[in-house]
DSSP file (Angstrom, degrees, kcal/mol; ACC not computed):
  #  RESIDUE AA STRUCTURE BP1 BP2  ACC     N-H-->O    O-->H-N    N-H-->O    O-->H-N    TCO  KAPPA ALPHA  PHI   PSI    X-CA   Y-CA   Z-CA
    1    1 A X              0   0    0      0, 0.0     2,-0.2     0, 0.0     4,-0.1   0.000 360.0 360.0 360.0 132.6   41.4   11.7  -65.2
    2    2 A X        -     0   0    0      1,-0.1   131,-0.0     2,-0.1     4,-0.0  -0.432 360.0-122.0 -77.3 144.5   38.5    9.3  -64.5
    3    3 A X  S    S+     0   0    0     -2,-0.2     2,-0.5     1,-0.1    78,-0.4   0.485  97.2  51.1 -41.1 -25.9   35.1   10.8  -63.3
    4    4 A X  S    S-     0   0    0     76,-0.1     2,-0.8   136,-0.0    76,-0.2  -0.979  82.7-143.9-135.2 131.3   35.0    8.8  -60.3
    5    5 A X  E     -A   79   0A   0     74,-4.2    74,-1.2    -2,-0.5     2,-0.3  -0.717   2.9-136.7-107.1 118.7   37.7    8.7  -58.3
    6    6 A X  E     -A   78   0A   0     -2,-0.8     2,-0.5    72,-0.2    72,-0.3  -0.561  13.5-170.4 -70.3 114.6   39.1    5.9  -56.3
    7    7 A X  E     -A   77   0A   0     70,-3.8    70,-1.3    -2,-0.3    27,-0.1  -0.805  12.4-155.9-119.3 115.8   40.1    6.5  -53.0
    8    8 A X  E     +A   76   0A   0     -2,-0.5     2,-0.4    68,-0.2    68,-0.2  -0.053  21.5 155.8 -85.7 154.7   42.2    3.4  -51.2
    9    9 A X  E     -A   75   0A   0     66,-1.6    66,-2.4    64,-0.1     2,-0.5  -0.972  33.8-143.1-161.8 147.4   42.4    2.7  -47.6
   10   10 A X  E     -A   74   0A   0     -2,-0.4     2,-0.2    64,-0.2    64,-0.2  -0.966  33.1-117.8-124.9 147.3   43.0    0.2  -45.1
   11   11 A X        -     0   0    0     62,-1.1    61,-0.6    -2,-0.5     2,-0.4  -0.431  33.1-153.4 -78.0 143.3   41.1    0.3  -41.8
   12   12 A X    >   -     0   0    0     -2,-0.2     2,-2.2    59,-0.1     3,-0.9  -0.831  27.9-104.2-142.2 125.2   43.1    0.7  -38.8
   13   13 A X  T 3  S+     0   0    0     -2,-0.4     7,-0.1     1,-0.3    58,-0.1  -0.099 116.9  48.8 -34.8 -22.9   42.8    0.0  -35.5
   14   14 A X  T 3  S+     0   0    0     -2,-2.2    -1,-0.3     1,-0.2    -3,-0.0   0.160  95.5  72.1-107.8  -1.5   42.0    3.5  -34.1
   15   15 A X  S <  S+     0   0    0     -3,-0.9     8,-1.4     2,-0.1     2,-0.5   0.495  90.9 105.5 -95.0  10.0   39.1    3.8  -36.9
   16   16 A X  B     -E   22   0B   0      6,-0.3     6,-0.2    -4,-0.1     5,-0.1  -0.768  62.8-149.9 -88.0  97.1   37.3    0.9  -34.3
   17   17 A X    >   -     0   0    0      4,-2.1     3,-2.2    -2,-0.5    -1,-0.1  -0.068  41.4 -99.3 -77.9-170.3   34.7    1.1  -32.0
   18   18 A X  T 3  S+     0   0    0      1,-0.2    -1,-0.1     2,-0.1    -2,-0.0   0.933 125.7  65.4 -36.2 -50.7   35.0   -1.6  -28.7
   19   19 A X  T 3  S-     0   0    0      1,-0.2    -1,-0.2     2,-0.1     3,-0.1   0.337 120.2-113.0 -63.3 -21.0   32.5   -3.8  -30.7
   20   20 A X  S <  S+     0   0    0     -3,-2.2    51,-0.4     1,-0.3     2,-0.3   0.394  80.5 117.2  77.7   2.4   35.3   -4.4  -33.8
   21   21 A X  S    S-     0   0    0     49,-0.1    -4,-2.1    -5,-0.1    -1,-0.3  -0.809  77.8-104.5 -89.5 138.9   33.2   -2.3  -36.4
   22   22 A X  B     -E   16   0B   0     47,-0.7    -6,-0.3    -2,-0.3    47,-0.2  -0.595  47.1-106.4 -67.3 124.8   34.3    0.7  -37.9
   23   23 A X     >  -     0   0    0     -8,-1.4     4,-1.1    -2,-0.2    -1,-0.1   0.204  21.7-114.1 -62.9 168.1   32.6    3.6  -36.2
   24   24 A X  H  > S+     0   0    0      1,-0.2     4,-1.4     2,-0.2    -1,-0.1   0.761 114.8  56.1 -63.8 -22.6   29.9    5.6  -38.0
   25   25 A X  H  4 S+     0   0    0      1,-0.2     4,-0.2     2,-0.2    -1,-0.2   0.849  96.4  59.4 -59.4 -43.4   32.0    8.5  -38.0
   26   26 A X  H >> S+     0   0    0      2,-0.2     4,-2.5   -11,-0.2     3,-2.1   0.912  98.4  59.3 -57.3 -43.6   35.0    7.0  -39.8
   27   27 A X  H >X S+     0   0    0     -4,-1.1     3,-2.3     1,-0.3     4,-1.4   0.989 106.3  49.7 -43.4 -64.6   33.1    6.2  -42.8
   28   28 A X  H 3< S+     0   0    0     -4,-1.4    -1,-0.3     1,-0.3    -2,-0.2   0.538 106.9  54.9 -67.8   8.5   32.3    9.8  -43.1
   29   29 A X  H <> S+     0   0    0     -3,-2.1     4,-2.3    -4,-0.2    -1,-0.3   0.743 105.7  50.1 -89.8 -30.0   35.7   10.9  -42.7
   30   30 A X  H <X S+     0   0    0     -4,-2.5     4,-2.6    -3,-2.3    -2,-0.2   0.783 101.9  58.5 -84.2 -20.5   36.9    8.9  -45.3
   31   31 A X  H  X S+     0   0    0     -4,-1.4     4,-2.8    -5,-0.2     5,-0.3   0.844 112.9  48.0 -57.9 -37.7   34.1   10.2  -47.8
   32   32 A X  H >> S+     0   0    0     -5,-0.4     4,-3.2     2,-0.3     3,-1.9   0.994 108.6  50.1 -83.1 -62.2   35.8   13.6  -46.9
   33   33 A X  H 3X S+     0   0    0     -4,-2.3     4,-3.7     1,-0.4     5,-0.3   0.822 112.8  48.8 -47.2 -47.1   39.5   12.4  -47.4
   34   34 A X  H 3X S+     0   0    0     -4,-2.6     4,-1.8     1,-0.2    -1,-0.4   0.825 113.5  43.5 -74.9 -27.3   38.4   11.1  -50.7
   35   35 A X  H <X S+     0   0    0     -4,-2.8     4,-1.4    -3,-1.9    -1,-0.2   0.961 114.5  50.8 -52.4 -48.3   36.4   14.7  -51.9
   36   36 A X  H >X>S+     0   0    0     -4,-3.2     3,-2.8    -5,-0.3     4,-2.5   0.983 115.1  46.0 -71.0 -48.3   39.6   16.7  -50.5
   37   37 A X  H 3X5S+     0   0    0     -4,-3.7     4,-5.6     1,-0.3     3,-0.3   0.932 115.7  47.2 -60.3 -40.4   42.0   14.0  -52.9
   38   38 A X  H 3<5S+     0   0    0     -4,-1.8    -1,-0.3     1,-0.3    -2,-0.2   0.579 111.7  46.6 -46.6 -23.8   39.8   14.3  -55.9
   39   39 A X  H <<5S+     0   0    0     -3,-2.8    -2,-0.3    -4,-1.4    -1,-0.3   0.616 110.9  46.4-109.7  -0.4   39.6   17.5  -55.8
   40   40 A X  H ><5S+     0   0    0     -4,-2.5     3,-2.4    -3,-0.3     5,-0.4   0.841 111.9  59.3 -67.5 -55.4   43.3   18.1  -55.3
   41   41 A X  T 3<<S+     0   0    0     -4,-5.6    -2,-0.1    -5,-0.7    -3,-0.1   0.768 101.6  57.8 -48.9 -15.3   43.5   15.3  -58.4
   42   42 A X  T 3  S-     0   0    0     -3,-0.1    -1,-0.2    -5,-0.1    -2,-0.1   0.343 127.1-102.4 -85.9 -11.6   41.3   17.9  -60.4
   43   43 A X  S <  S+     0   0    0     -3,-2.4     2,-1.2    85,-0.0    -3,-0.1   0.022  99.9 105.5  85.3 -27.9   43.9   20.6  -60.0
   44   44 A X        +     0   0    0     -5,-0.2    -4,-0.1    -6,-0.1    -3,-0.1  -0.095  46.1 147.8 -77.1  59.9   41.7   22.3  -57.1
   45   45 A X    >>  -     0   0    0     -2,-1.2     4,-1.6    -5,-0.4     3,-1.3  -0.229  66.4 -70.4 -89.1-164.0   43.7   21.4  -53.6
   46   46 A X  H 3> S+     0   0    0      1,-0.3     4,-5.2     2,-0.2     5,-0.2   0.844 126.1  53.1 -22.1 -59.9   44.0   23.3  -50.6
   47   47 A X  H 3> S+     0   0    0      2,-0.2     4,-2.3     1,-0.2    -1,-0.3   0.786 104.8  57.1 -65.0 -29.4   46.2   26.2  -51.9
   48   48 A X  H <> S+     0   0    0     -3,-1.3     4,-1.7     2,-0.2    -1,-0.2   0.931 105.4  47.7 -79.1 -25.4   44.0   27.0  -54.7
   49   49 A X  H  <>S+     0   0    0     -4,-1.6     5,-0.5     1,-0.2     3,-0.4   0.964 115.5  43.4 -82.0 -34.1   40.9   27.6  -52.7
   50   50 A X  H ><5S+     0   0    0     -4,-5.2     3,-6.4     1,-0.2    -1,-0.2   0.989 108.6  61.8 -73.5 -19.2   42.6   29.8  -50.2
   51   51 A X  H 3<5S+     0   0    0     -4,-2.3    -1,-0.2     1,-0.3    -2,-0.2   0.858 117.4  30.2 -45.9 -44.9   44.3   31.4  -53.3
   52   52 A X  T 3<5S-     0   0    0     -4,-1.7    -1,-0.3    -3,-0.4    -2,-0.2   0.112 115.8-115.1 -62.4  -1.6   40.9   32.3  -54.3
   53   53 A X  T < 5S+     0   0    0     -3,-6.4    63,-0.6    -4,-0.4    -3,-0.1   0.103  73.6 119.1  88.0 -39.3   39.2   32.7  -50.6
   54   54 A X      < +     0   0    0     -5,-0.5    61,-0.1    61,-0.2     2,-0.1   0.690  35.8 168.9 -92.2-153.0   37.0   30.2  -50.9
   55   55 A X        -     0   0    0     -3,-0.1    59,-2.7     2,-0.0     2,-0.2  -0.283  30.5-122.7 134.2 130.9   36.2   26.9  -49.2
   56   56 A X  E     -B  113   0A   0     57,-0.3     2,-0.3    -2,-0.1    57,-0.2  -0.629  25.9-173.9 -97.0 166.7   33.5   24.5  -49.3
   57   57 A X  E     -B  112   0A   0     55,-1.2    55,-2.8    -2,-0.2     2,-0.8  -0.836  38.3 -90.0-157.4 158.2   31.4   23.5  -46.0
   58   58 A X  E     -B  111   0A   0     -2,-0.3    53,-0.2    53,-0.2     3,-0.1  -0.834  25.9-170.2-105.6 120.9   28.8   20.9  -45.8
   59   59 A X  E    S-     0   0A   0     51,-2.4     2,-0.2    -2,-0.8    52,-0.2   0.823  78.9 -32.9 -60.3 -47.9   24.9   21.9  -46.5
   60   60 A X  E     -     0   0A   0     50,-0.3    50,-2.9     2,-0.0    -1,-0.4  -0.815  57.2-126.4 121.6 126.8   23.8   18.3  -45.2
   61   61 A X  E     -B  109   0A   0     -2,-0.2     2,-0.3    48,-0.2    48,-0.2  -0.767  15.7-175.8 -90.4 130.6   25.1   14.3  -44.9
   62   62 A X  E     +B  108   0A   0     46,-1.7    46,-1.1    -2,-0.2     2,-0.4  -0.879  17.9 168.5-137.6 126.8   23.0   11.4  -46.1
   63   63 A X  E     -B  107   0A   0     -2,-0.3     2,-0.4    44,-0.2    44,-0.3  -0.930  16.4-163.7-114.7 148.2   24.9    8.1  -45.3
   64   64 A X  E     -B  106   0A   0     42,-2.0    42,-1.2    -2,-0.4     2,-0.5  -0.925   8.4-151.4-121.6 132.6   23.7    4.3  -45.4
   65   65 A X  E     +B  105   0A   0     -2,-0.4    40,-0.2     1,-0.2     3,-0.1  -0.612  29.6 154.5 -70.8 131.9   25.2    1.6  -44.0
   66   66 A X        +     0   0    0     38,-2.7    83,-0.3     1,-0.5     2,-0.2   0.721  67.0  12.4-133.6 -56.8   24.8   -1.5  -45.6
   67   67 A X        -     0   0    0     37,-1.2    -1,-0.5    -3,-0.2     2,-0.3  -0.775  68.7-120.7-104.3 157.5   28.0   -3.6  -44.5
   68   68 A X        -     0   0    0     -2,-0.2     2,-0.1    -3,-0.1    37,-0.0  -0.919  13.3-146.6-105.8 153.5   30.7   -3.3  -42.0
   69   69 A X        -     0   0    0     -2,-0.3   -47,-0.7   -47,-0.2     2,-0.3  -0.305  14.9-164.7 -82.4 167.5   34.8   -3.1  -42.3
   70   70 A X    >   -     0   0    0    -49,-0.1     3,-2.5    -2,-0.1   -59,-0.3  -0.985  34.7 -59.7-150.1 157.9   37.0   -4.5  -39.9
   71   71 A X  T 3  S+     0   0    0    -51,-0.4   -59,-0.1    -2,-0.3     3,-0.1  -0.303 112.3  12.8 -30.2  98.2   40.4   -4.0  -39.3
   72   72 A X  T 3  S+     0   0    0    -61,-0.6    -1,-0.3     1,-0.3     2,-0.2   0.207  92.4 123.4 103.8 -16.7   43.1   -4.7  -41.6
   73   73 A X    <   -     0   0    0     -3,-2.5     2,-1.2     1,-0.0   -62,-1.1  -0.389  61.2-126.5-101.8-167.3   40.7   -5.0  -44.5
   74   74 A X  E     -A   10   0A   0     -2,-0.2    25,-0.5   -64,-0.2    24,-0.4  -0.815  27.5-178.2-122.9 114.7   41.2   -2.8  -47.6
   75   75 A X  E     -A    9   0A   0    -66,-2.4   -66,-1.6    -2,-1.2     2,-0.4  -0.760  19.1-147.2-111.3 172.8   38.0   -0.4  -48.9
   76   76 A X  E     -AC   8  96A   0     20,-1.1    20,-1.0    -2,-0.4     2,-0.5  -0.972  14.5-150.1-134.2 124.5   38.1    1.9  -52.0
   77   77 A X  E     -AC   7  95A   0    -70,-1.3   -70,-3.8    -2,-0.4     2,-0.6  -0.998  16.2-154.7-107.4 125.2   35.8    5.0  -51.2
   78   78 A X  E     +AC   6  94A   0     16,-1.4    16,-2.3    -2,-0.5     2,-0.4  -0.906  20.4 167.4 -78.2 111.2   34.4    6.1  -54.7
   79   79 A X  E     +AC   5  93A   0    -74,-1.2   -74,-4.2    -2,-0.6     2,-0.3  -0.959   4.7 166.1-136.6 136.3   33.3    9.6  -55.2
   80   80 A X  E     - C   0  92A   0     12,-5.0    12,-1.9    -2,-0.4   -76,-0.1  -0.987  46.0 -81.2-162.2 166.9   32.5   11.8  -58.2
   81   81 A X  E     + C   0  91A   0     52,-0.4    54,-1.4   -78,-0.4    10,-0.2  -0.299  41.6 170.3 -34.8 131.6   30.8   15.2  -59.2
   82   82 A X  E     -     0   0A   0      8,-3.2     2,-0.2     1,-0.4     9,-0.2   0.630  68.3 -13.1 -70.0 -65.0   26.6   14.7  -59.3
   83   83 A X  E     - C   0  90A   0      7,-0.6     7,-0.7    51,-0.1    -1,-0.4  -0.798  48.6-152.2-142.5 162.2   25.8   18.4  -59.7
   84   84 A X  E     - C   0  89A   0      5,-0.2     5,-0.2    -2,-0.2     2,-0.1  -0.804  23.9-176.6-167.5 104.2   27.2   22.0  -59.5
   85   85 A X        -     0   0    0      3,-2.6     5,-0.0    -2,-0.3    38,-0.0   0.384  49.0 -80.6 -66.3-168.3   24.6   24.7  -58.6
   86   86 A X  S    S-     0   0    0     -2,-0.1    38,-1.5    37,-0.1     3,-0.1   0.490 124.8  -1.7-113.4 -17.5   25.3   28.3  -58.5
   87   87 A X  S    S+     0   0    0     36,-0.3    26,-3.2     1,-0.2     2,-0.3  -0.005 127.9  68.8-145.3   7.8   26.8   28.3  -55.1
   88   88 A X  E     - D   0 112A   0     24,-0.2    -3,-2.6    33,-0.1     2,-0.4  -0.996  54.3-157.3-134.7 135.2   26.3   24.4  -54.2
   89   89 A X  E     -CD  84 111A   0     22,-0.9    22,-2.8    -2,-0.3     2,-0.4  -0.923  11.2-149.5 -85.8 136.7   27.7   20.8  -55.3
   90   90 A X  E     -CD  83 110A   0     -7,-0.7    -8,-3.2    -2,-0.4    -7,-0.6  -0.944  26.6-178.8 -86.5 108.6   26.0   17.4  -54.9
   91   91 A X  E     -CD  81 109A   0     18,-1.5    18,-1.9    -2,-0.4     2,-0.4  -0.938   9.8-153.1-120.0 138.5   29.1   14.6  -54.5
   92   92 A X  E     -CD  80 108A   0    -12,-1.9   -12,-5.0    -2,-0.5     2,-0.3  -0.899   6.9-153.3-128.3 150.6   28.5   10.9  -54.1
   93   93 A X  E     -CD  79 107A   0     14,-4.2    14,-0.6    -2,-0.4     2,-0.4  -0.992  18.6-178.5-150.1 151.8   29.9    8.1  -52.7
   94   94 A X  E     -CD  78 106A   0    -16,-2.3   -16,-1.4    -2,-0.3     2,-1.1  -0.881  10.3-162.4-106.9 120.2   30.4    4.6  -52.7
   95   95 A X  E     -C   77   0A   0     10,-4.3     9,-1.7    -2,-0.4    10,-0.5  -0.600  22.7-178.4-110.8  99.5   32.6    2.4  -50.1
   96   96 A X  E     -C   76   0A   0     -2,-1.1   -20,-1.1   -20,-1.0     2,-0.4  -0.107  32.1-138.9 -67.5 167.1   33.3   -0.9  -51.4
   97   97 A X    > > -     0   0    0      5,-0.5     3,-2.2   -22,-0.2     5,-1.6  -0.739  16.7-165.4-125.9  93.5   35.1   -3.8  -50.1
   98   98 A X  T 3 5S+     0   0    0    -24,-0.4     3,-0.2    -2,-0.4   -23,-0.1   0.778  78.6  73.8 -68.3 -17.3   37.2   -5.3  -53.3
   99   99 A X  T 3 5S+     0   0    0    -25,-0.5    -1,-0.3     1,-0.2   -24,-0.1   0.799 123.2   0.5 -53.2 -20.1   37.9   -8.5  -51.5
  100  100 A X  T < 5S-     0   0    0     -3,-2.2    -1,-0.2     2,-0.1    -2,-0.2  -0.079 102.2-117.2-152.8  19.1   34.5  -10.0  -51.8
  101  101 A X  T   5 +     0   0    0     -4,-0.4    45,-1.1    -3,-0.2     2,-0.5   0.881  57.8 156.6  18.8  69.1   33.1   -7.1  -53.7
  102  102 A X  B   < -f  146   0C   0     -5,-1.6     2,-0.7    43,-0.1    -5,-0.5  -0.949  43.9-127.0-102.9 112.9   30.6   -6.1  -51.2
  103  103 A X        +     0   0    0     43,-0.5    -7,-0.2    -2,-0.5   -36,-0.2  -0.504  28.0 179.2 -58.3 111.0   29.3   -2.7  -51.1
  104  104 A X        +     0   0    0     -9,-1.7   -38,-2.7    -2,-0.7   -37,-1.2   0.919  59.2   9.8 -71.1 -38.9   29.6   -1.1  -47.3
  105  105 A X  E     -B   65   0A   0    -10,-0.5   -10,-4.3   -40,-0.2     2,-0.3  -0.978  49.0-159.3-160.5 146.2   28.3    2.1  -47.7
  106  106 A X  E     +BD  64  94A   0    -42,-1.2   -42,-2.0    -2,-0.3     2,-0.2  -0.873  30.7 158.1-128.9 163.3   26.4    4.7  -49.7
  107  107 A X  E     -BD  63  93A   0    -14,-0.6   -14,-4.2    -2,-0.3     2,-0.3  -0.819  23.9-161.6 168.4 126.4   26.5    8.2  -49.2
  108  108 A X  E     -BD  62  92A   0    -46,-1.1   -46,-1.7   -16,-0.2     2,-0.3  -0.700   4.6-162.3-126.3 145.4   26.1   12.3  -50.4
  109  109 A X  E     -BD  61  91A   0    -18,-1.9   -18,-1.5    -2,-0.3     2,-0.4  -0.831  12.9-149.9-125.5 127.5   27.1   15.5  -49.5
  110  110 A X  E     - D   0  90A   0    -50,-2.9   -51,-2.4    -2,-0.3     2,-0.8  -0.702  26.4-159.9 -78.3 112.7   25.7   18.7  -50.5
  111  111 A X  E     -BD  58  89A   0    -22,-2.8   -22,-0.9    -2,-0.4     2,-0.7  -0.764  11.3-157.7-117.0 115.1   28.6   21.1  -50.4
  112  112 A X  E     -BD  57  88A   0    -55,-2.8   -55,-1.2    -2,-0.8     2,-0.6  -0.871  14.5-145.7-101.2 128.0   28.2   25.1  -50.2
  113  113 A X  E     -B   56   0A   0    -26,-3.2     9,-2.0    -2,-0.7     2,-0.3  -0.800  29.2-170.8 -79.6 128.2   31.5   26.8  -51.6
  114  114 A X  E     -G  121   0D   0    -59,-2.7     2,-1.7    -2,-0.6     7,-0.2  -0.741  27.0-111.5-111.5 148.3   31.5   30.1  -48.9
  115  115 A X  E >>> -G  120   0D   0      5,-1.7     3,-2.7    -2,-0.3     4,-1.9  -0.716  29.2-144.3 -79.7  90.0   34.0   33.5  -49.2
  116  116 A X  T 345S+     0   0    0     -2,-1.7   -62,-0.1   -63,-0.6    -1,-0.1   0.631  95.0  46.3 -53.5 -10.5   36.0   33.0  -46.3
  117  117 A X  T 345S+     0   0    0      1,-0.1    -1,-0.2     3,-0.1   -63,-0.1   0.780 121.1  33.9 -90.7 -13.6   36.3   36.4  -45.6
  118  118 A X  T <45S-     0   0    0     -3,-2.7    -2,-0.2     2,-0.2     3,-0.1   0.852  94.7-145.0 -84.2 -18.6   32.3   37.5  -46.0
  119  119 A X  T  <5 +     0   0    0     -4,-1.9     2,-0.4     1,-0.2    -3,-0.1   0.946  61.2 119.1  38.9  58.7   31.5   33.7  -44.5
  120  120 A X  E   <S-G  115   0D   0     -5,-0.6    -5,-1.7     0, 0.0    -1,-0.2  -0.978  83.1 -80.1-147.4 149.4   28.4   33.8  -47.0
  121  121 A X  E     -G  114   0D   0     -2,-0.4    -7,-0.2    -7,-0.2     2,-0.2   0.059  52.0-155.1 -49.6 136.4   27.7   31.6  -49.7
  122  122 A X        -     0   0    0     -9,-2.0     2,-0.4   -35,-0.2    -9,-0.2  -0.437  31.3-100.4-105.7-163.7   30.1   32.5  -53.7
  123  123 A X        -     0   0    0     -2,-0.2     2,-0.9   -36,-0.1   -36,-0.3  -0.820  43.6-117.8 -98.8 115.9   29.3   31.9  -57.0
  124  124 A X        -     0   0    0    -38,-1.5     5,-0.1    -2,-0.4   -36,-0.1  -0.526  39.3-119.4 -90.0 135.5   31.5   28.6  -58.0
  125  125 A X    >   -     0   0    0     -2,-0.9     3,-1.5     1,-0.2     4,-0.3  -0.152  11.4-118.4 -72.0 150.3   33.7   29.8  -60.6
  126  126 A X  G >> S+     0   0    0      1,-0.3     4,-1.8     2,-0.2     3,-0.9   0.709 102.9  65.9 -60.1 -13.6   33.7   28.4  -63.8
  127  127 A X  G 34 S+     0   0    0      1,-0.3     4,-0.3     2,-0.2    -1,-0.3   0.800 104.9  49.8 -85.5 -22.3   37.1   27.0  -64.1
  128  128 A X  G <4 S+     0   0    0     -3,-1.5    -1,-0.3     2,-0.2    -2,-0.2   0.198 107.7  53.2 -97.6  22.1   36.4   24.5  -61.3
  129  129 A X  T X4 S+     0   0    0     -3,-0.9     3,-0.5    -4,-0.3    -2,-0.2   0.502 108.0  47.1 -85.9 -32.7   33.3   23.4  -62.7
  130  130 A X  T 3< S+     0   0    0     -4,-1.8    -2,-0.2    -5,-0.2    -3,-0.1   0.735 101.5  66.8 -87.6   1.5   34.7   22.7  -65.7
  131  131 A X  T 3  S+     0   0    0     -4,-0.3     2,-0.6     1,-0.1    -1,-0.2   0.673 100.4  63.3 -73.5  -7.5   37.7   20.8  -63.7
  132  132 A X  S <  S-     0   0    0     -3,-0.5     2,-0.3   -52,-0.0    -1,-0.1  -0.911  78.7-148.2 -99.0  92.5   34.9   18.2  -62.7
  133  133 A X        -     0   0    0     -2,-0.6   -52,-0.4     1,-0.1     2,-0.3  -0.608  27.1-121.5 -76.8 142.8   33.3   16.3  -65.2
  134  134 A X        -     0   0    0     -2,-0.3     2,-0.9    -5,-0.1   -52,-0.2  -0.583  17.1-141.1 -71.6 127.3   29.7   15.7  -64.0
  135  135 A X        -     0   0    0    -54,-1.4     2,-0.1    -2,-0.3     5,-0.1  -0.694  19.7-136.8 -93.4 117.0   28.4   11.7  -63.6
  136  136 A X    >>  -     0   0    0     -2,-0.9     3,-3.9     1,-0.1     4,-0.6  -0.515  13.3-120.3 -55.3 133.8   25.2   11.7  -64.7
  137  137 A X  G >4 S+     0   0    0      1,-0.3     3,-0.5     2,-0.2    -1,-0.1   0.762 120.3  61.2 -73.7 -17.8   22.7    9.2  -62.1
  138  138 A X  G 34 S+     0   0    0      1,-0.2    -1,-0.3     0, 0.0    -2,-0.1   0.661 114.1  39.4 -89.8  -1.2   21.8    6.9  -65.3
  139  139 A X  G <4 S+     0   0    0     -3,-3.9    -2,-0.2     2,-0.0    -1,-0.2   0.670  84.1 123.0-111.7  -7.8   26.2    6.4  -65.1
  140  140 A X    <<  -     0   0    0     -4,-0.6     3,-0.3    -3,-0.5    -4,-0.0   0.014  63.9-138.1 -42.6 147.9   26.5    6.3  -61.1
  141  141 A X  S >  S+     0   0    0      1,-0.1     3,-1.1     2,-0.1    -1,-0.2   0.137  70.4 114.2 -94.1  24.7   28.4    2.7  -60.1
  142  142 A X  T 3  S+     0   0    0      1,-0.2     3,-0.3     2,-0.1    -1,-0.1   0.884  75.2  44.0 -65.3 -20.7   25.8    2.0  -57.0
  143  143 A X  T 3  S+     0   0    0     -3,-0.3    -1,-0.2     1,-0.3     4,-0.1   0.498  88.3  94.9-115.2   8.1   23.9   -1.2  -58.3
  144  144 A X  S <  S+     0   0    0     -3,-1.1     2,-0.3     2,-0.1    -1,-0.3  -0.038  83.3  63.3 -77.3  33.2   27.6   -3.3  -59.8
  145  145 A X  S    S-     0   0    0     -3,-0.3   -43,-0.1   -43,-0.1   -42,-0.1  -0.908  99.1 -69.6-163.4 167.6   27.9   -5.2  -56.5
  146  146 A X  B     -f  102   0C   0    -45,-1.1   -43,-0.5    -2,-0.3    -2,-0.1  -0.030  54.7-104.4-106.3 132.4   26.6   -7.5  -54.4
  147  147 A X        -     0   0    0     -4,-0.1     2,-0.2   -45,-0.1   -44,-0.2   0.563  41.3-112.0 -42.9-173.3   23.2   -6.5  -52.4
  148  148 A X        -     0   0    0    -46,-0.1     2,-1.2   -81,-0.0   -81,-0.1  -0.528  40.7 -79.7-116.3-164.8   23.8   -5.8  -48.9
  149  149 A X        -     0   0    0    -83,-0.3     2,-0.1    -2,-0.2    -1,-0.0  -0.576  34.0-130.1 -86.7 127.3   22.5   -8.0  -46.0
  150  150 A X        -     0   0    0     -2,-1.2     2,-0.3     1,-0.0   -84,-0.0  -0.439  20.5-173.0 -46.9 125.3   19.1   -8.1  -44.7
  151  151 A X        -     0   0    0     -2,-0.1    -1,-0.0     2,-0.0     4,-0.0  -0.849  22.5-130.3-116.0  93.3   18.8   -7.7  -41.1
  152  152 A X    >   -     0   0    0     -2,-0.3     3,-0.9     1,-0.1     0, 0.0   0.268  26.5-106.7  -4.4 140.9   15.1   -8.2  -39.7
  153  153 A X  T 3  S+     0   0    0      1,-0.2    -1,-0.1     2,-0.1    -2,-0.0   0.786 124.4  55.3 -55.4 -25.1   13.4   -6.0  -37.4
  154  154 A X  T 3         0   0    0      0, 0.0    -1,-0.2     0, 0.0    -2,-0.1   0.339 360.0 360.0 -78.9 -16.9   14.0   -8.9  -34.7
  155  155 A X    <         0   0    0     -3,-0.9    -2,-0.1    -4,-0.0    -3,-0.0   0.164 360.0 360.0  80.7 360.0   17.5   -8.6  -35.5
């Protein structure tokens, strides 16, 4: 299973603010779709964490927008492992646009795995650390595609 994991989508109509750009929100839902399918691809989906209790929660977002989608057009959100702490992950992501191989969007989450019955921070167990291989930053894909646009302070 590759280390960074492609996750495909086409925008759709209801992911749109008035304005015909895909809201800020959406982005970051799709960063989530693509953690929860990656980590299902990993052997860890749903059923295994409750099997275990567990559940991961978000520490903290850091997003930038760089381009926008529109409706109908096709992105790939890239995510893979950074780091795995003693009770925290670091996951990145990328949203690309493979039509014109534009990067949209760059983007982190800090992930606390919790014990859903204590609701307090576990230990993440070793057999789903080792289900992740970690991408080291000198192997990250941010800088393959093309820069993003400048916009002026003047706009």
């Amino acid at each position: 299973m590759p280390a960074i994991y492609p996750y495909n989508h086409v925008v759709q109509e209801n992911e749109v603010e008035p304005d015909g750009y895909v809201s800020c929100l959406t982005y970051l839902l799709w960063t989530r779709s693509a953690a929860l399918a990656h980590s299902a691809e990993h052997g860890w989906g749903e059923d295994r964490y409750i099997d275990i209790g567990a559940a991961w929660v978000v520490r903290s977002h850091s997003i930038q927008y760089l381009r926008p989608a529109f409706v109908g057009q096709e992105v790939v959100v890239e995510t893979w492992v950074s780091s795995f702490k003693k009770t925290k992950s670091l996951r990145k992501y990328r949203i690309i646009r493979p039509s014109d191989d534009s990067l949209l969007v760059t983007a982190e989450t800090n992930w606390a795995l919790i014990d859903i019955a204590k609701r307090r921070p576990r230990r993440i167990p070793d057999d789903l650390k080792e289900a992740f291989p970690i991408v080291p930053e000198s192997e990250e894909p941010l800088t393959k595609l093309k820069s993003p646009v400048q916009v002026d302070a003047d706009g």
